[in-house]
SELO-275168 format. One record per residue (C-alpha): x, y, z. Coordinates in steps of 0.5 Angstrom, whole numbers. Layout:
<nuvos>
X:Y:Z;
...
</nuvos>
This chain:
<nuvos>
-15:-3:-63;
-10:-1:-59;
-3:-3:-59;
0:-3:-51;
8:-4:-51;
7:-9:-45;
0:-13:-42;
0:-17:-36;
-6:-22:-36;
-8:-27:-30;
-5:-24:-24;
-8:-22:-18;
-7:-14:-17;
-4:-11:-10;
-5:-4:-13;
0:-1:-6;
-6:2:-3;
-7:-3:2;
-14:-5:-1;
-16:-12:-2;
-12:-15:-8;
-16:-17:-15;
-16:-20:-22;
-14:-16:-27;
-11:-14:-32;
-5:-9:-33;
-3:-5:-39;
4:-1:-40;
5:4:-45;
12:9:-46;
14:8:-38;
7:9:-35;
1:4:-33;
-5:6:-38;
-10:1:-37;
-13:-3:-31;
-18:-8:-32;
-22:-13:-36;
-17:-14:-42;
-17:-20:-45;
-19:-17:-52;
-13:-12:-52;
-7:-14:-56;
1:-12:-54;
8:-12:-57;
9:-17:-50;
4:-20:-47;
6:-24:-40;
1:-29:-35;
2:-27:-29;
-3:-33:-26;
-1:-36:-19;
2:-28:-18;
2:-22:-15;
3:-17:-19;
5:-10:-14;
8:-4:-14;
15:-4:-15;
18:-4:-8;
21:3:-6;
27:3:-1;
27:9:3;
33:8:7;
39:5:3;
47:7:2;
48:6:-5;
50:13:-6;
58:12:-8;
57:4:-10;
52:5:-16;
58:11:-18;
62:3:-19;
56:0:-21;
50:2:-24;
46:-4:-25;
44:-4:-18;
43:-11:-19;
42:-13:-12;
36:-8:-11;
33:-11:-17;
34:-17:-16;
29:-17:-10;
24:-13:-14;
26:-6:-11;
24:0:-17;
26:6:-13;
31:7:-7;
33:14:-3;
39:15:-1;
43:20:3;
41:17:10;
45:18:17;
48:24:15;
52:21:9;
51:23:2;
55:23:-5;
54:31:-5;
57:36:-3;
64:34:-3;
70:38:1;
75:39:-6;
72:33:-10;
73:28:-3;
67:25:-1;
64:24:6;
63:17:8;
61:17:16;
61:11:18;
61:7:11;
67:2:9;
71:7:4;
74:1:1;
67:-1:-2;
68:4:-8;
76:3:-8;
78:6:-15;
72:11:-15;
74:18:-18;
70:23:-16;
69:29:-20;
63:32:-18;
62:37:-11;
54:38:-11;
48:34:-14;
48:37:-20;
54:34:-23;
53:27:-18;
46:27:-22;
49:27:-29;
55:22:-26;
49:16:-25;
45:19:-31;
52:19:-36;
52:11:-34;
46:9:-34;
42:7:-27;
38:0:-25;
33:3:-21;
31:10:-20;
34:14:-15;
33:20:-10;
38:23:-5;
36:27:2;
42:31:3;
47:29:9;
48:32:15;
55:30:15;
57:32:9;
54:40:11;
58:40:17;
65:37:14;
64:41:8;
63:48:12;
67:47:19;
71:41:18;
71:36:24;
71:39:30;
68:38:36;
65:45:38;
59:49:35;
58:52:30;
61:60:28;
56:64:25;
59:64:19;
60:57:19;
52:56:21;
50:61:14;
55:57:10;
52:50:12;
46:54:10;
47:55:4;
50:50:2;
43:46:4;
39:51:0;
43:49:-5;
42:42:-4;
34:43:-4;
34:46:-11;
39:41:-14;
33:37:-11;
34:34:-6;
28:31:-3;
30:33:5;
35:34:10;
38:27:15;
43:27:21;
46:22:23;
47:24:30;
51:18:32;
57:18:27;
62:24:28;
61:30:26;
54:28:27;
54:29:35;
57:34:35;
52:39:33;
46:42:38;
39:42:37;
38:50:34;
44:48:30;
40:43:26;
33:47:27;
36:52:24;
38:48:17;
30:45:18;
28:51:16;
33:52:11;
29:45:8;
23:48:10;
22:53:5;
23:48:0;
17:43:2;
22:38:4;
23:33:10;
28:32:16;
31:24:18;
35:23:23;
39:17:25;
38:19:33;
44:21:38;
42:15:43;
38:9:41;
39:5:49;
37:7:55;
37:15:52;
32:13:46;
26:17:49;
30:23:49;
33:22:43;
26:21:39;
24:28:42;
30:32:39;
28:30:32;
21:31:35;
23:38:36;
27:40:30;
21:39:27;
17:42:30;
22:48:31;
23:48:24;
15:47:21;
18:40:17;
16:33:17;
20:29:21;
22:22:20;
25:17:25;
31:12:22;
30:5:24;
28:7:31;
30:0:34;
32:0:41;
38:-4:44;
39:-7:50;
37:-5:56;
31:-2:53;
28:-7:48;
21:-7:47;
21:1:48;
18:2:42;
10:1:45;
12:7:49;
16:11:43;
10:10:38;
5:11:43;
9:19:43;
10:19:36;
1:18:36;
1:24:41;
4:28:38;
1:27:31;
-5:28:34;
-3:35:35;
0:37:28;
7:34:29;
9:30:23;
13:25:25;
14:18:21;
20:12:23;
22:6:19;
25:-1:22;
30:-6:19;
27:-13:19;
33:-16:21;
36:-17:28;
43:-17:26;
46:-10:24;
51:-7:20;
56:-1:21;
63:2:21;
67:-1:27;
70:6:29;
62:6:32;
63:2:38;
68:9:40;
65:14:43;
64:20:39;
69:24:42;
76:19:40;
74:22:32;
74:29:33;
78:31:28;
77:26:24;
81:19:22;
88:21:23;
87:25:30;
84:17:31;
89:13:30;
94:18:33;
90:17:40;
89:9:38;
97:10:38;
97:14:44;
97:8:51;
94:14:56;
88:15:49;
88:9:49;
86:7:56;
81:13:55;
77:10:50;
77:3:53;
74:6:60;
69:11:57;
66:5:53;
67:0:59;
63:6:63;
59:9:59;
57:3:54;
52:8:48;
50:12:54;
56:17:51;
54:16:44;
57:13:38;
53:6:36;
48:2:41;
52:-3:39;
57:0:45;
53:-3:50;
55:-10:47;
62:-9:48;
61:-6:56;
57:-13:57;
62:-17:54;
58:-20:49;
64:-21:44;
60:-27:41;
54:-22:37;
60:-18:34;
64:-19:27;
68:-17:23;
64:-15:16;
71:-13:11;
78:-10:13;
83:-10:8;
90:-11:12;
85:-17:17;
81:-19:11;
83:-26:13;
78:-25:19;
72:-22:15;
66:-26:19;
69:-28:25;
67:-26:32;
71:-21:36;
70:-28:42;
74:-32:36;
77:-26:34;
81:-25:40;
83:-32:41;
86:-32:35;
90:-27:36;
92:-29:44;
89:-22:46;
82:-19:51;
77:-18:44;
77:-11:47;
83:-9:44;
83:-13:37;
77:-8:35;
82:-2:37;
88:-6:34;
84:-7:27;
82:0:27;
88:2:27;
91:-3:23;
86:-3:18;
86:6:19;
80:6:21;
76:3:15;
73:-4:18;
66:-6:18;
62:-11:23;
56:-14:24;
53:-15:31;
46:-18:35;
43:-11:39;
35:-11:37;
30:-15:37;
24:-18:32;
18:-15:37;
21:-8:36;
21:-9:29;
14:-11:28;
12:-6:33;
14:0:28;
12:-5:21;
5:-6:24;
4:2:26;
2:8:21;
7:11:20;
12:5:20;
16:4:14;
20:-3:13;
27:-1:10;
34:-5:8;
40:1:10;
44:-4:5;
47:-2:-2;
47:-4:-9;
51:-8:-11;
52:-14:-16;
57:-20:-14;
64:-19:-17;
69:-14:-17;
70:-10:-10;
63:-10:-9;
63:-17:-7;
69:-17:-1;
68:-19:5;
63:-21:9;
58:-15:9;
50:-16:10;
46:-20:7;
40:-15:7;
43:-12:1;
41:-17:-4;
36:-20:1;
32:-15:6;
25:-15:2;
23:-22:0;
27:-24:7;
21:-19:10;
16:-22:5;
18:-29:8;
19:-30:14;
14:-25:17;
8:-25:12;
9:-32:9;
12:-36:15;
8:-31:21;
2:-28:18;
4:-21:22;
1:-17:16;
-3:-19:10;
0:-19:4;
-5:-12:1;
-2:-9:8;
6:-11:8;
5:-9:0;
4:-3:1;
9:-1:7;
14:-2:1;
10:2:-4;
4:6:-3;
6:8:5;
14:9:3;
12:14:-3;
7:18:0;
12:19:7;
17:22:2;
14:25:-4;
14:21:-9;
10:23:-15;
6:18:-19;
10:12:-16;
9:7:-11;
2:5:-13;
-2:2:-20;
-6:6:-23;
-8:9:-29;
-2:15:-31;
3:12:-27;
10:9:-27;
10:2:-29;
15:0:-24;
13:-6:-22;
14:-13:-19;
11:-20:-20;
12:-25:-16;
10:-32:-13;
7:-31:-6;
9:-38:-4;
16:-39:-6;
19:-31:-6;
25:-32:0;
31:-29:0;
38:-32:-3;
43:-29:2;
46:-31:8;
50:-29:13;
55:-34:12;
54:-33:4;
51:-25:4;
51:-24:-4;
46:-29:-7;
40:-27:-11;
34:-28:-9;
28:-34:-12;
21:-32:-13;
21:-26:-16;
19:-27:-24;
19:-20:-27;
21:-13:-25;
20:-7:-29;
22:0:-29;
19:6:-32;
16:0:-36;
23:-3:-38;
24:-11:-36;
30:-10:-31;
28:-18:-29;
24:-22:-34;
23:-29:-32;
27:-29:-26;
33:-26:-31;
37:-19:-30;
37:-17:-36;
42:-11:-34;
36:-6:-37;
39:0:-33;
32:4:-35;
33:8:-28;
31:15:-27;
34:21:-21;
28:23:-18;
28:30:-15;
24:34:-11;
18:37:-14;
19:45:-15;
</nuvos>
């Protein structure tokens, strides 16, 4: 008789295909599943009764930023915790690799996360060996970043590319891809971002190309310009001959509910051979760097060229009028449009080091505090902060979130990242979706709503998320697979995490497995950090 490392009896199986669920058994042996069906006279080193549970695929988060928090902290203890077994990270142009001289590109991330990192490592190569060296809680794959491209090849500036800057950004992407990055993303928002044109990220789609990988992209304008900006990510992959892929494509005011125009493109050109995907967060509460509600051309030559403008009243007078203007409509974040209408009471203040005392208040109650027009606050604390803090702020709504979750090409994702509830990782007040994003999906929307069927919302985070981004042999049960997988109870999984209190663990997920090994064993981490970096198949 054979002797299995691990059997799973009595649950009921959502094998992350979308198919209906069934009651069967589950078999794992040295990381992979190797049996599925009627076991009851198998034997196994551990046996669990999973009766009164799903058991489904580990959850595959496509959109995460946990590239320099898990170099702090390996055990990427708030992505277990809620049943994620495999996360992508390098998305809106930021990536851990390549470094400029050992100093990383953080875009529109808080660099006070990951105080005290030392980075050693300038390609993927050596960043992979970094997270392999102290051991990982989930498996990990990185698209390289856009901005780290450009930064490292031409530095910040506000101008097109030379030709030598454009074959060095190449080069520099086709080394990317053979340390096995799966693709290529943009974040067209977030400086130097917006400051590229459309050949110049057609011409490293090409690059990515040859590889076999895809392009992502955080859009240049998600308002009253989203259309226009869904086509630009269109034409790259159409010029370049790539997959192309939609970061959460969720419009802001004034074009809320724009997403059945955007999926009805995506449908159209699908149907003529383009392959084009997008994802969306469950949350209508977003999180960013507060420099986004700058436009684009205030961060031209970086942080200091920043605070310098901030310091100079004639600058700053500028950036004020190009917001109350222009709102996103001259770039940076839709959350621009927040502060042209006056909306002060739907922006927060995330994490500032030197304005710590204020983390989760709102701008309204910001500038009341400090006896000023909530307008200037944000430019004060980015300047005091030097250009560091991070916000929270209300601009989309559920229906476009649902719009995308429901359609074919729709993914779910978190944007958070690893973290675990002590040290440096636990400042401030960042966003829940963090510790909470998929059981929150799974709850209100699935549970509470009924929106999808349990089978159907599975498999967004499974089945769907591995097959778009080329993950071999995960994000689905059956025989030869990675035993990643979850088992959780349908009527209690909810998350923890608030916005009020951001890092508390979610209840209702019973068992977590990575590559075979318990990560989560009866609703306990067991900080098993049996993760693995996923790269590229040749």
């Amino acid at each position: 008789m054979i002797m299995y490392d691990t059997l799973l009896r009595n649950g009921h199986v959502l094998d992350g295909t979308g198919a209906p669920g069934q009651d069967v058994d589950l078999a794992f042996q040295d990381g992979r599943i190797v049996a599925i069906g009627e076991l009851s006279a198998a034997s196994a080193h551990e046996t669990i009764d999973a009766a009164g549970r799903f058991v489904a695929p580990g959850f595959i988060d496509i959109h995460t930023h946990s590239d320099l928090t898990l170099v702090v902290e390996g055990r990427a203890s708030s992505a277990v915790a809620q049943g994620i077994t495999t996360q992508i990270a390098g998305n809106c142009g930021v990536s851990a690799a390549p470094t400029l001289d050992h100093v990383p590109y953080y875009g529109p991330l808080d660099p006070a996360m990951t105080r005290g990192m030392v980075c050693d490592w300038t390609g993927f190569d050596e960043y992979f060996a970094r997270l392999s060296g102290q051991g990982i809680g989930t498996n990990v794959a990185t698209l390289v970043g856009h901005g780290n491209i450009r930064v490292a090849a031409m530095g910040w500036d506000d101008r097109a590319a030379t030709t030598a800057e454009l074959d060095r950004m190449c080069q520099l992407t086709a080394q990317a891809m053979e340390d096995g990055s799966l693709g290529l993303s943009s974040g067209l928002a977030y400086a130097p971002g917006p400051y590229a044109p459309l050949a110049e990220l057609v011409e490293l789609g090409r690059v990515v190309g040859r590889y076999g990988g895809l392009y992502t992209s955080h859009i240049r304008n998600q308002t009253l310009g989203i259309a226009e900006a869904v086509g630009e990510v269109i034409a790259v992959a159409e010029q370049a001959g790539i997959t192309g892929h939609v970061s959460h494509m969720q419009p802001g005011s004034p074009m809320l509910g724009a997403t059945v125009d955007l999926l009805a493109t995506i449908d159209a050109v699908r149907a003529r051979g383009i392959d084009i995907s997008c994802d969306a967060i469950p949350y209508t509460i977003g999180s960013t760097t507060l420099k986004s509600l700058l436009p684009p051309w205030a961060l031209d030559g970086g942080d200091e060229a920043l605070l310098r403008r901030l310091r100079d009243p004639e600058q700053r007078r500028r950036i004020k009028t190009d917001t109350m203007t222009h709102g996103a409509e001259s770039g940076g974040s839709r959350k621009r449009n927040l502060v042209k209408d006056g909306s002060w009471e739907r922006i927060w203040l995330g994490s500032a080091a030197t304005n710590a005392h204020l983390a989760g208040r709102s701008f309204a109650e910001i500038g009341r505090l400090r006896r000023q027009d909530p307008h200037d606050a944000v430019l004060d604390i980015i300047l005091e902060d030097e250009a560091r803090p991070w916000m929270l702020a209300e601009d989309v709504s559920e229906e476009d979130f649902l719009n995308i979750a429901r359609h074919e090409t729709g993914g779910v994702i978190s944007d958070g990242f690893s973290l675990i509830p002590e040290g440096v990782l636990a400042e401030g007040k960042h966003h829940p979706r963090s510790y909470g994003a998929f059981p929150y999906f799974l709850r209100r929307f699935i549970r509470e709503q009924g929106a999808l069927t349990w089978e159907q919302a599975v498999h967004k985070l499974t089945g769907h998320a591995a097959a778009r981004f080329r993950l071999a042999d995960r994000g689905l049960l059956r025989e030869g697979a990675w035993a990643d997988v979850v088992v959780f109870d349908p009527e209690t999984i909810a998350e923890g995490a608030s916005f009020d209190d951001p890092y508390r663990y979610p209840q209702g997920i019973d068992m977590v497995f990575v590559n075979g090994v318990a990560a989560v064993c009866h609703g306990h981490l067991t900080d098993s950090r049996s993760g693995r970096i996923l790269r590229r198949a040749a």
